[in-house]
NUFI-354019 format. One record per residue: residue in one letter; x, y negated, z negated of N, C-alpha, C in turn. Coordinates in steps of 0.05 Angstrom, whole numbers, plus 5000, padded with zeros to 4 digits. Each point is the difference from the previous one (the first is absolute). Layout:
NUFI-354019
aXYZXYZXYZ
...
***
This chain:
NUFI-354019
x369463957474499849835023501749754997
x500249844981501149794991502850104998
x501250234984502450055003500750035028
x499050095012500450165040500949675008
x498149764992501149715012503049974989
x499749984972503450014986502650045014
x499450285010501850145007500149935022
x498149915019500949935027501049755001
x500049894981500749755008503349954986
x500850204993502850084982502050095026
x498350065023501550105022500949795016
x502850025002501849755015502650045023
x499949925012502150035021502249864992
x500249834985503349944983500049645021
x498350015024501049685023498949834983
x497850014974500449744993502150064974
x501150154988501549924978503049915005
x500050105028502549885018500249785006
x498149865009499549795008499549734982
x498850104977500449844978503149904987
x501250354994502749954995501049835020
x500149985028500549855018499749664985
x496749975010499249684988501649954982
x501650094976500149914973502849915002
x501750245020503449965003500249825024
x498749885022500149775005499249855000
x498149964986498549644994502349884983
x500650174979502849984977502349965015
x501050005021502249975021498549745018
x497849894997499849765020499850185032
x499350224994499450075032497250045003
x498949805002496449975010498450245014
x502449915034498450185019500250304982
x502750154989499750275007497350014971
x499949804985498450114979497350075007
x498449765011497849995014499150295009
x502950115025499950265017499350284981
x500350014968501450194988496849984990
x498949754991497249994983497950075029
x499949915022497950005024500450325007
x502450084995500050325025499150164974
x501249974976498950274983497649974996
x498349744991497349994996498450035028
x500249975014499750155031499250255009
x502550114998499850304997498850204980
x500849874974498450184974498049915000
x498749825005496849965000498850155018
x500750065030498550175014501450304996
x501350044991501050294986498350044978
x498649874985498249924972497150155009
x499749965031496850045011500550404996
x503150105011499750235009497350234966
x502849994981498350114981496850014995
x499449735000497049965007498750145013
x500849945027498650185028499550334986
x503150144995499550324998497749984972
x498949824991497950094971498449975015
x499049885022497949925020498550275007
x502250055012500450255010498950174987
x500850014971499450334983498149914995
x498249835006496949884989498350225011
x500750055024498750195026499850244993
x501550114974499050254988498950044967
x500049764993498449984969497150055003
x498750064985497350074998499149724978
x500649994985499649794987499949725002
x497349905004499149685013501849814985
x499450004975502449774990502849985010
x501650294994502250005012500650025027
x498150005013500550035034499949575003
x498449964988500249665002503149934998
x500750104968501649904984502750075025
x500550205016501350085013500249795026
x497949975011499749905030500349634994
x500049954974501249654994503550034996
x500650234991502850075002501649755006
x500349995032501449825021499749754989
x497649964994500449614986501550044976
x499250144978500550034978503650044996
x500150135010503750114998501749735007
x498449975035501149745010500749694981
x497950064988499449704991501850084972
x499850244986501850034970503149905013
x500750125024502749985004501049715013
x498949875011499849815012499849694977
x498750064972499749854973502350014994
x501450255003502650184984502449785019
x499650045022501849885010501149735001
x497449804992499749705004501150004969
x499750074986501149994971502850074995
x500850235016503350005000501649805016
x498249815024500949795009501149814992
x496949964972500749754982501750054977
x501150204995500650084978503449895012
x500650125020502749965019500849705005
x497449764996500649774997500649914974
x499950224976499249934972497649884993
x498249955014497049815003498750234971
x500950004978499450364983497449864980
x499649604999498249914988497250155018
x500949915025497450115020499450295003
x501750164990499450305008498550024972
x501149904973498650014977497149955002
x499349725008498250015007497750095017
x500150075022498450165015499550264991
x502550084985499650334994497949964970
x499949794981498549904981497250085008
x499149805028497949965014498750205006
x502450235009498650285011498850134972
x501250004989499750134972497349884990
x498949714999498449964987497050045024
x500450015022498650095019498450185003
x501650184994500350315011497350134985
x500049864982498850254972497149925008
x498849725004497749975007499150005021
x501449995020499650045024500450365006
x500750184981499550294999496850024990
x500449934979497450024988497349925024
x499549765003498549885017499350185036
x502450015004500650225019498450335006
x499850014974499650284990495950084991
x499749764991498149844990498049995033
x500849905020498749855027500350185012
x502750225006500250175026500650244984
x499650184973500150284991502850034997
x500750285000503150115008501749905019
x498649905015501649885024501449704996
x499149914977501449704998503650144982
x499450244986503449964987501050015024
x499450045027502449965025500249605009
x497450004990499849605017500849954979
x500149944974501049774984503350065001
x501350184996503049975002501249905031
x499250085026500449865021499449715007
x497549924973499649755012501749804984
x501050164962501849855003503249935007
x500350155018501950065015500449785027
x497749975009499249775022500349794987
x499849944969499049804989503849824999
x502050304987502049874994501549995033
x500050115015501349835039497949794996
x498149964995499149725023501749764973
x500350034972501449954978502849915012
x501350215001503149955011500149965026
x497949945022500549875028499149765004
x498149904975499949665003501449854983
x501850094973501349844992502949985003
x500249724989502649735014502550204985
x501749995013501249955026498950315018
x499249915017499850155015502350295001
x499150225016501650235003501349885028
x497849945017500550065034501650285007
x497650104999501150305006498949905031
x501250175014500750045030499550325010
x497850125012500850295015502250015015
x502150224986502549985020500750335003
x499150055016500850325005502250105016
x502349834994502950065011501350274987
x500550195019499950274988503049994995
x502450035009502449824987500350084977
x499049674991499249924971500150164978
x496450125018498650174983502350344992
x501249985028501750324986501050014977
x501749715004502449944988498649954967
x497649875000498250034973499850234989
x497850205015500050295003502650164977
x502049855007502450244992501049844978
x500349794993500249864976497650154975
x498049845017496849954972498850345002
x501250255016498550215000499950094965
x502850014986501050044975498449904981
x500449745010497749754976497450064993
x498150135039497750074991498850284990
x502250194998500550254998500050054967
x502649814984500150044980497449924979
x498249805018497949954967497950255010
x499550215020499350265001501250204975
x502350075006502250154981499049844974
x499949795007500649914964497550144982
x498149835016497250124988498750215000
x501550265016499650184987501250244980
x503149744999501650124978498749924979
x499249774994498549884978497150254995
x499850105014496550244999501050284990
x502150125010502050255005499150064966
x500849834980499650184960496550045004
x498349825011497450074987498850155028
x501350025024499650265010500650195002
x502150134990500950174984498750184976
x499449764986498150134978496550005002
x499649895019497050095009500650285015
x501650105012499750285024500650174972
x502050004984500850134980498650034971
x499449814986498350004980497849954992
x498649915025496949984998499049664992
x497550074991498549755006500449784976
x500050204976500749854974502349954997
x502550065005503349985011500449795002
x497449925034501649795011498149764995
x497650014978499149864997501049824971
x501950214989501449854981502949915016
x501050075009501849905023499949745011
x498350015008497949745021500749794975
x498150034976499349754979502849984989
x502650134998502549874990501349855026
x499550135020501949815027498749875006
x496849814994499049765012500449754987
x501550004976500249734995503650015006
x501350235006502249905006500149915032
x498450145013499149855031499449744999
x498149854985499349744997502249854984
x501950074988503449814984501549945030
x500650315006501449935036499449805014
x497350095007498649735026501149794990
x498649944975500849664989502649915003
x502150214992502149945001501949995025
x497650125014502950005036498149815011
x498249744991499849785017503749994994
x500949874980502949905005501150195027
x498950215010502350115018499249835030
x497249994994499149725028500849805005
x500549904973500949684996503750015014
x500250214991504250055004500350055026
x498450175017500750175025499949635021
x498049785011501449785015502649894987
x500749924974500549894986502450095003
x501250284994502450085010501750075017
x497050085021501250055028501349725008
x498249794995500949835017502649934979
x500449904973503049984992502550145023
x499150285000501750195014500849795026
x497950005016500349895026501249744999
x499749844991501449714990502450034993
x501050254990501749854984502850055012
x500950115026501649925016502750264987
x500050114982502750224997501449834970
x497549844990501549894974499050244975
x497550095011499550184973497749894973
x500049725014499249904967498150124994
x498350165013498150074988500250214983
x501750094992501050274987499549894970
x501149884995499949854961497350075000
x497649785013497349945003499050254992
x500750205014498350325015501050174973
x502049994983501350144992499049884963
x498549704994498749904983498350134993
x497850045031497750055009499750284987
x501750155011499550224988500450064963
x501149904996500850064976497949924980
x498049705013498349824985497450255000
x499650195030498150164994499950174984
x502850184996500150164992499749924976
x500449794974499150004981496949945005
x499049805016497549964998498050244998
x500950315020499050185001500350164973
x501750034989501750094981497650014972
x499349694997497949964978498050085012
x498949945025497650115005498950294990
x502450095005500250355010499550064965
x501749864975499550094971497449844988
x498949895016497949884985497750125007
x500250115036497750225002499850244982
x502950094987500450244988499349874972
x499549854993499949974968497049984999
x497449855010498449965006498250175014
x500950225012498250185017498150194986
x502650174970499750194991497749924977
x500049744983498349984983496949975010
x500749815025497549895015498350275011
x500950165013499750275003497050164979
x502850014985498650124969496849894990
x500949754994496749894997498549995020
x500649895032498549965018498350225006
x501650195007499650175030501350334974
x499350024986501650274982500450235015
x497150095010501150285022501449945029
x501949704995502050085025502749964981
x500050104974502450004992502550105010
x499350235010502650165014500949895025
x498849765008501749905023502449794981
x500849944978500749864994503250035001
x499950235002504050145000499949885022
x497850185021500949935028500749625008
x498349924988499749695001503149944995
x500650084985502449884980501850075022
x501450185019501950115016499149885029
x498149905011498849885021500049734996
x500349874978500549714996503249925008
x501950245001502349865009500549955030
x497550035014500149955033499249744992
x499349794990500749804992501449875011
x501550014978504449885002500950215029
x499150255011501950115009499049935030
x496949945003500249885032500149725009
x501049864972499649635009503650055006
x500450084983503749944989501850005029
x498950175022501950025029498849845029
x498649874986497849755016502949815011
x501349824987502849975017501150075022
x501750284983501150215022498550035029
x496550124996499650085019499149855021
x499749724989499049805027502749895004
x501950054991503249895014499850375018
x499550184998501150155014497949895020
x497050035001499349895021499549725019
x501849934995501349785011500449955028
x500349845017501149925027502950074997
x501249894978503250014996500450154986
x498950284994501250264993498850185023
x498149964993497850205014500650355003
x499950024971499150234998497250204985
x498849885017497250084998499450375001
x501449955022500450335002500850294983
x501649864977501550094988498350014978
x498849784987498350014984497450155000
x499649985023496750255015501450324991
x502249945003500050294997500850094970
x501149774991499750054971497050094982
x498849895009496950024994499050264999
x500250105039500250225004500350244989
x502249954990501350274972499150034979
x499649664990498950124984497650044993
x499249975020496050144995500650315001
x502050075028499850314993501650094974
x501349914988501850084974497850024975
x498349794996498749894986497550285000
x498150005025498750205002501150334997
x502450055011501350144993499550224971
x501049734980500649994973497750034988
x497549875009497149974987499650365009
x500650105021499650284996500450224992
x503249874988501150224976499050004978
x500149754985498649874977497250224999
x497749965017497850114999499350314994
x502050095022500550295003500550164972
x502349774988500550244969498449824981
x497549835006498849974985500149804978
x501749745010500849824984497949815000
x498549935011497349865006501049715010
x498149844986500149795013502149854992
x500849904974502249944989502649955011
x500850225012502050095014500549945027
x496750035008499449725031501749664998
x498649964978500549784997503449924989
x501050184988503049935005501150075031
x499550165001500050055034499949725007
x498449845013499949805008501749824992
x502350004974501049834984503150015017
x499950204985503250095012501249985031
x497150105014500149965030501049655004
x498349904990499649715009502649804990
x502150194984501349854984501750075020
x500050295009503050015029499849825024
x497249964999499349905026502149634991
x499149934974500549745002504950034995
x500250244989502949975009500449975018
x499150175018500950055024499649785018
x497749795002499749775005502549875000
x500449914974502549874991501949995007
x500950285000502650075014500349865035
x497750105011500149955025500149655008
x498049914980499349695002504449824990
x500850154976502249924992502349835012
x500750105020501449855021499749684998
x496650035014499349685007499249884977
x500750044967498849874979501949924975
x503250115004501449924979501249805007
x502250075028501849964996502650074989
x501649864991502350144981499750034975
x496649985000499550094967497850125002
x499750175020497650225000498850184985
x501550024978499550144981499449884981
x499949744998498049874971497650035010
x499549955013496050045010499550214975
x501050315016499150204985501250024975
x501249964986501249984974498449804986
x498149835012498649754983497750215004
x499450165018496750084993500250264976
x503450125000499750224981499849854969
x500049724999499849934973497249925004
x498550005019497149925011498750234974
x500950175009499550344996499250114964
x502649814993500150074972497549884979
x498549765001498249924990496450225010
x500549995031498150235006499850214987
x502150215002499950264991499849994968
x501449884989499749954966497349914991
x498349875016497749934996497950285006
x500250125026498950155000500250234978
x502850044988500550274979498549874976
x500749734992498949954977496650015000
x497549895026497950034998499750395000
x501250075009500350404994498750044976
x502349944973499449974982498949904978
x497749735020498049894981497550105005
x497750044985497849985002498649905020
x499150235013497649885024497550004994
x498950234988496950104993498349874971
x498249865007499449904984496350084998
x499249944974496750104993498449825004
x501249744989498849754990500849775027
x497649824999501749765023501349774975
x500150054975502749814989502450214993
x500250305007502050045000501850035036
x497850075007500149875029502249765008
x499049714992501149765004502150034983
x500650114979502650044986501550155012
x499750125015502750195011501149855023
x497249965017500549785024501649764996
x500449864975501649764989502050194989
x500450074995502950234980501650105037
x498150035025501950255011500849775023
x498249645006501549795014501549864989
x500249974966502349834989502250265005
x499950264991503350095011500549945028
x498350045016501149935029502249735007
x497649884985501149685003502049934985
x500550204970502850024994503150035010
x498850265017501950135009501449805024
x498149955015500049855029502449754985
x498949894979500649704995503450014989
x500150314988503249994980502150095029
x499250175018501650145011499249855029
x497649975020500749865022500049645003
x499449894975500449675010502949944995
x501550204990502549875007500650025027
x499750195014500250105028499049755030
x497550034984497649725021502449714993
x500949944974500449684998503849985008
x500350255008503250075008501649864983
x499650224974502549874980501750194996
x500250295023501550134995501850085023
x502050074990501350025041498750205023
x499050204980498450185031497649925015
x499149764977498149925016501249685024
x501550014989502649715020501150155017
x500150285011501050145023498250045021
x497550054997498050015019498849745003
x499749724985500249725009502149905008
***
């Protein structure tokens, strides 16, 4: 029931992500009125587009037999409304950079939530896991509609506008659909195919690489006003290219360590912690490079989706492919019996075309007449990663004892931090020329 809200509230007509892009490329140009028009018509329209989903769960209430879930169903319409409607006042503020205040409130929800579930649950049975997440959902709009500086949102249902949103932001709200269920595609795959224990070792190697991501694509929140608007400002001079072209490079090592320190740390911790989920640990090891491989084109793809490229389109359909390529591949893999393993490179390889192909396309708007140091600074990105990963290959993961445990765990982060330190800080402190071609 709680997922059925998720998902409806994942459903988007693209008028406010248009409209946002709108706000961000002219407030950054000093054009007030059209910004105002771009934040009032998409939050307008996608808020009462927000009710539709709701309504049809309303609806299917009328044939459940089950009292809880016929409740849980018939609050739908607030619930969805109000998730999407939080969702939206937050991408507002986020478009102002206001990202202290989104930290905060989203803090708030978080510390909220848990006792006001409990309590919930406690006073009204089964029926409160539907009231404590909606209420605090009410909690963060009335949050982001009384504090300074004001939004002044305006109902503006100028349909116009709204088309012209529509065909921009359809892509925008399309692709975090595609995304998230390319991100599902390996461990549904191997639930239809290998069963319960499969994907339950599956599951426990791809959840702490799901929780490195999140953390690490706030930076893609912080970059998307922040660049758009450079873009928009900056009149056909470009400067933002050096900036954008740092940016990337600063992640890609940032991700880089992340990605060998999950791998050096996973396999021992494993062993002692949790022993009968050892065999997710290969898998762990080949699923940790979505890491480095989905922060690294964070750049690229918010310059493609841009006001001043705007190819949003192009990128949707990049996505597109490769979920079916990806699924595809998870079906051959299965078929002759390669298991899960093989999923999970699956996912690797996929994701690594996806981020060429990015590149390529993004390329144009990111060198200049030196478009090719970007990528020539991340293939030396490359060399500290992969050497790190071959060398933890061949150290010791499995351990009996928790002091041989902590010995491997210190033996398998000092090579990391070796490796990282001989071969990429020359790269980060640009004392070499390939790294002076992409700066």
């Amino acid at each position: 029931m709680v997922l059925a809200f998720a998902y409806a509230a994942l459903l988007r007509t693209g008028v406010f992500e248009g409209g946002v892009r709108a706000y961000i490329h002219h407030s950054n140009r000093g054009e007030t009125r059209q910004a105002e028009k771009g934040q009032n018509v998409g939050f307008s329209f996608e808020a009462v587009a927000s009710v539709v989903p709701g309504l049809g769960l309303m609806v299917a209430s009328f044939f459940i037999s089950d009292e809880v879930q016929r409740i849980g169903f018939l609050l739908a319409p607030v619930a969805v409304t109000a998730a999407s409607i939080s969702a939206f006042l937050s991408g507002l503020r986020i478009a102002r950079s206001e990202f202290d205040l989104v930290a905060r409130v989203s803090l708030i929800r978080t510390i909220f939530v848990t006792p006001a579930l409990l309590g919930a649950v406690l006073i009204l049975g089964a029926v409160g896991v539907f009231i404590a997440p909606m209420a605090a959902d009410l909690l963060m709009i009335c949050m982001y509609a009384t504090r300074r500086p004001r939004l002044d949102l305006r109902l503006d249902f100028h349909w116009s506008a709204a088309r012209r949103f529509l065909r921009v932001g359809f892509p925008l709200g399309a692709m975090a659909i595609v995304y998230w269920v390319y991100r599902l595609i390996g461990s549904t795959s191997v639930g239809l195919a290998e069963g319960t224990r499969a994907l339950g070792i599956y599951l426990f190697a791809a959840a702490p690489v799901a929780v490195l991501v999140r953390a690490l694509s706030s930076v893609q929140a912080v970059l998307i006003p922040s660049l758009w608007g450079e873009m928009a400002g900056d009149h056909g001079n470009d400067r933002w290219v050096r900036a954008g072209n740092r940016i990337t490079l600063a992640i890609a090592v940032m991700a880089g360590v992340v990605t060998n320190l999950a791998q050096a740390g996973f396999g021992p911790l494993v062993t002692i912690v949790a022993p009968k989920f050892t065999p997710a640990i290969p898998i762990f090891n080949a699923l940790a490079f979505n890491v480095v491989l989905l922060m690294v084109a964070s750049v690229p793809s918010i310059v493609l989706d841009s006001a001043k490229v705007n190819r949003q389109a192009h990128q949707l359909g990049i996505w597109v492919a490769a979920l079916v390529v990806n699924a595809a591949a998870n079906a051959i893999v299965l078929t002759l019996g390669l298991g899960s393993r093989a999923v999970a490179w699956n996912d690797i390889w996929v994701q690594l075309l996806v981020v060429v192909v990015i590149f390529a396309l993004a390329s144009p708007h990111l060198g200049g007449r030196h478009r090719l140091g970007l990528p020539m600074s991340l293939l030396f990105v490359a060399v500290p990663l992969i050497a790190s990963a071959i060398v933890l290959a061949l150290l010791p993961a499995r351990a009996a004892t928790l002091g041989e445990t902590a010995a491997q765990l210190g033996l398998r982060v000092a090579t990391v931090s070796a490796i990282w330190c001989a071969v990429g800080m020359p790269l980060v402190l640009r004392r070499r020329r390939i790294g002076h071609w992409a700066l």
